[in-house]
C-alpha positions in Angstrom: -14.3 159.5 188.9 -14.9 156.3 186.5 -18.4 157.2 185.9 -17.3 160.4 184.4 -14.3 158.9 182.7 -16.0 155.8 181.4 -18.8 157.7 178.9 -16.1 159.8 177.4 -13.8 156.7 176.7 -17.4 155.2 174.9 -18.1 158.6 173.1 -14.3 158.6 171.7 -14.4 154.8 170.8 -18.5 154.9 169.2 -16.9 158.8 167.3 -13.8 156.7 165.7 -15.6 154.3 164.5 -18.3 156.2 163.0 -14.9 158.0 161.3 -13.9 154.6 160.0 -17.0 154.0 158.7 -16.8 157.3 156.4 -13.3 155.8 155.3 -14.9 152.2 154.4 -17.3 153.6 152.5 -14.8 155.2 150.2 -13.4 152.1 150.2 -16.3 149.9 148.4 -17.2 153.0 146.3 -13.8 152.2 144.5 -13.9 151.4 140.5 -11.5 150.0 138.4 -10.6 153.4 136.9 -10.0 154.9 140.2 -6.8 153.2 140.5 -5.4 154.8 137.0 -6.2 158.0 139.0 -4.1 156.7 142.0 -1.3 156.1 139.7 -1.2 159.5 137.8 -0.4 161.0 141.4 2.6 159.1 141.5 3.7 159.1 138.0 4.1 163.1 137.7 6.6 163.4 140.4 8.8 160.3 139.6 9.1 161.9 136.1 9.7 165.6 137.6 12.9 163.5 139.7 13.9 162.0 136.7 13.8 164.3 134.2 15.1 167.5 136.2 16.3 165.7 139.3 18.8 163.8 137.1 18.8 165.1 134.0 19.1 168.7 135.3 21.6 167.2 137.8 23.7 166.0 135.6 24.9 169.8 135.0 24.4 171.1 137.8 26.4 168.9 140.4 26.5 168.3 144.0 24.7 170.9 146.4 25.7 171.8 149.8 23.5 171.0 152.9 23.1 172.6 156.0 25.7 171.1 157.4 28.0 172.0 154.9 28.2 167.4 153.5 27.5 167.8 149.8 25.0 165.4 148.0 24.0 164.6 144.6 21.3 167.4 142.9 18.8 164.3 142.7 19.4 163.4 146.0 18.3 167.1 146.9 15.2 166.9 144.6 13.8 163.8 145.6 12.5 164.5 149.2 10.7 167.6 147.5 9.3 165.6 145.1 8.2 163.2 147.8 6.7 165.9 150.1 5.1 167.3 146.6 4.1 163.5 146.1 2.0 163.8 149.4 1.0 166.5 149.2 -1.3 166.1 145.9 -2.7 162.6 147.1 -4.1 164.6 150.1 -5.3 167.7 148.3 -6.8 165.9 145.0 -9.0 163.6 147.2 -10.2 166.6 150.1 -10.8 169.3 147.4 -12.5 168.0 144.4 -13.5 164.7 145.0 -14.8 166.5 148.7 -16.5 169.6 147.7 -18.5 166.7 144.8 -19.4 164.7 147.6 -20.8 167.8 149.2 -22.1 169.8 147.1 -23.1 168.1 144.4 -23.7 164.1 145.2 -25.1 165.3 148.8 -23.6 162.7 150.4 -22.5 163.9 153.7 -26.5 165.1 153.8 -27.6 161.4 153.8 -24.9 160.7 156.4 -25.5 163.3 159.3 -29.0 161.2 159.2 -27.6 158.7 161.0 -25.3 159.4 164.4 -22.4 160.7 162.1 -21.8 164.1 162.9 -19.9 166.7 160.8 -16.2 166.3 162.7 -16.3 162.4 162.5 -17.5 163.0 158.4 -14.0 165.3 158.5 -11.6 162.9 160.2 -13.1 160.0 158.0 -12.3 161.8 155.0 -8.9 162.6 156.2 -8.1 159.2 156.6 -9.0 158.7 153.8 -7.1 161.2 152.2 -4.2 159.6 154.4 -4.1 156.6 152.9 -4.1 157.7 149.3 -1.5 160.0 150.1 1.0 157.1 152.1 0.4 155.3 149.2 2.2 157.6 147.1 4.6 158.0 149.3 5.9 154.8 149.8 5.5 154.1 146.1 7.9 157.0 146.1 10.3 156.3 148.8 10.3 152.2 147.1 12.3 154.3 143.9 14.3 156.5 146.2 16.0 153.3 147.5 16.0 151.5 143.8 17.7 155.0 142.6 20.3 154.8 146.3 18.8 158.6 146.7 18.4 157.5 150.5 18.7 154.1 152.5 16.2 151.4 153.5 16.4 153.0 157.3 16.3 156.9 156.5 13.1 155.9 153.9 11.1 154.1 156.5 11.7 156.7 159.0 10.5 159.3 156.6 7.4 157.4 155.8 5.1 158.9 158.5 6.7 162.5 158.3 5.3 162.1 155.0 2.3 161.1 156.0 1.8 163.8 158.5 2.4 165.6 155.6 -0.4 164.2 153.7 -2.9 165.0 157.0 -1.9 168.4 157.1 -2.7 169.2 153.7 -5.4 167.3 153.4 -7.3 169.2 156.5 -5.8 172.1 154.6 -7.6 170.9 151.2 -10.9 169.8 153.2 -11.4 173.5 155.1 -10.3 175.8 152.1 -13.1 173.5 150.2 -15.7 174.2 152.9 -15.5 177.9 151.3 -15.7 177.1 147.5 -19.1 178.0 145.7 -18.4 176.7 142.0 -16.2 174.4 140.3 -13.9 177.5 138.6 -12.7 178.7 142.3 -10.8 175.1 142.2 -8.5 177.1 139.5 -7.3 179.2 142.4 -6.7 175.9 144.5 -4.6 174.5 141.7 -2.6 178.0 141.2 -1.2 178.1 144.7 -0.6 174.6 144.6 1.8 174.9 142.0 3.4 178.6 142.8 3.8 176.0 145.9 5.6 173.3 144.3 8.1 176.4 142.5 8.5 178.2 145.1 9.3 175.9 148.4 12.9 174.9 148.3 11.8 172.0 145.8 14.5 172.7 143.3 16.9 174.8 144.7 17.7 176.5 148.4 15.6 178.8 149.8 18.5 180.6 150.8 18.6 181.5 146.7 15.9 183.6 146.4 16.0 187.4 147.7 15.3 188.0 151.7 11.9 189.0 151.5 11.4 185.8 149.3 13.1 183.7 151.4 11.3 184.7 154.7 7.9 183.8 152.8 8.6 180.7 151.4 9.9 179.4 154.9 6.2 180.0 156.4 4.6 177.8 153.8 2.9 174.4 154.6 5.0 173.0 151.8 8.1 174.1 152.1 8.1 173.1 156.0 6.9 169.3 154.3 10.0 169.5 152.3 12.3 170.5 155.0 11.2 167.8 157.3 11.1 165.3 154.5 14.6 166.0 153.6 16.5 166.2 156.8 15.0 162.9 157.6 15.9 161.4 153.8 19.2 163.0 154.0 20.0 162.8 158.0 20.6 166.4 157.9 18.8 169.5 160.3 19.3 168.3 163.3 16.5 168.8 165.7 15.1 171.5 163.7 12.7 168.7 162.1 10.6 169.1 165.2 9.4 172.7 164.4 8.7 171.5 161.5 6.3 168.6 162.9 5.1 171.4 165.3 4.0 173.1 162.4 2.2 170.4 160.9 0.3 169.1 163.7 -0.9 173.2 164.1 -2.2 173.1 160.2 -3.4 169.2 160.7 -6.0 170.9 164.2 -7.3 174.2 162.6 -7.8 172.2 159.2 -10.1 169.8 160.9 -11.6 172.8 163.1 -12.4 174.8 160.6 -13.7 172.0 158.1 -15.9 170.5 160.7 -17.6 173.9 162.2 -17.6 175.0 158.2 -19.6 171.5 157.2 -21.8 172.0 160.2 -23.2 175.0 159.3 -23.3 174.3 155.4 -25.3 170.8 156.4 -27.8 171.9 159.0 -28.8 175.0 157.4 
């Protein structure tokens, strides 16, 4: 019974940190103008919170929750904008800066070389992804708290729903890039990203839009991010956050499936 348990535990350990590896290398490849990149992530939603989070707040008033308490129209914004915030980290580093890598810089050809395989290239990228993403996050919760939008203990328990949100669209971005053939299809990445972001109970209640509407925004990735994200932030929701993390996990597995089988076939071809 060891003997069979024992090379599986060595083939998991040997596969994560062949994974890590992928994730270090990002790591050194970093530049000096690769942080301004980092920081334009986090700048676009903090000024989407302040100019229409508080300054289209400021007429529009309090909005009810789901359990009827009624908060501040910025208060309702901001785990959108955080859930938005994680969302582009993840996608901007597993669709263009993936599908370059790829396609064009063949690096993942140099790397199944060596004992890396395709699924370990995908996971390493997704941490990677990760990480960019949490940092936005946390950046984004840090002015949450400045603001009083949420408090010190509701922020750092929506830290990792955030970043399950940035692993679920990241394996998202990673397998829907697996099917690009030119730089131009990227335009219909960045078109659903936004109809996304307008459409996902970011700036007002689902419950707003007609039936039909409403029943097909709450099957999207994001707008089950932003739901999560803001019952945590807002302690509202109950125990309905765990469908939503139910969800996620279900995007985070077929992402990663489908990217790795997808990146097998495009690399040993």
């Amino acid at each position: 019974m060891v003997t069979l348990i024992l090379p599986r535990l060595v083939d998991v350990s040997a596969a994560s940190r062949r994974s890590a590896s992928v994730v270090e290398r990002n790591l050194a490849a970093l530049k000096s103008v690769y942080w301004l990149l980092l920081l334009s992530g986090f700048v676009e939603p903090l000024l989407y919170l302040l100019s229409i989070g508080v300054g289209v707040g400021a007429l529009v008033g309090d909005l009810p929750l789901p359990d009827g308490r009624l908060v501040s129209y910025a208060a309702f914004v901001a785990p959108a904008m955080l859930a938005s915030s994680a969302m582009t980290g993840a996608l901007a580093e597993t669709t263009f800066n993936f599908f370059g890598k790829m396609k064009y810089m063949k690096l993942y050809d140099g790397m199944i070389a060596t004992p890396v395989r395709p699924f370990e290239i995908a996971v390493g990228e997704l941490g990677w992804a990760m990480l960019r993403g949490s940092a936005y996050s946390a950046a984004f919760l840090g002015v949450m708290v400045a603001l009083d939008l949420t408090s010190v203990t509701r922020a750092l328990t929506a830290l990792p729903a955030a970043v399950l949100v940035g692993f679920a669209f990241g394996a998202l971005g990673m397998a829907i890039s697996t099917f690009m053939r030119s730089w131009q299809d990227f335009d219909l990445v960045g078109s659903a990203q936004f109809t996304l972001f307008l459409f996902s109970g970011t700036f007002v209640p689902a419950q707003a839009y007609p039936t039909v509407l409403h029943w097909l925004i709450e099957i999207t990735p994001l707008y089950r991010s932003v739901h999560l994200i803001r019952g945590v932030a807002l302690g509202s929701g109950g125990w309905l956050w765990l469908l939503d993390v139910l969800y996620l996990l279900v995007v985070v597995a077929v992402g990663l499936l489908v990217a790795s089988r997808r990146m097998g076939r495009l690399l040993y071809k």
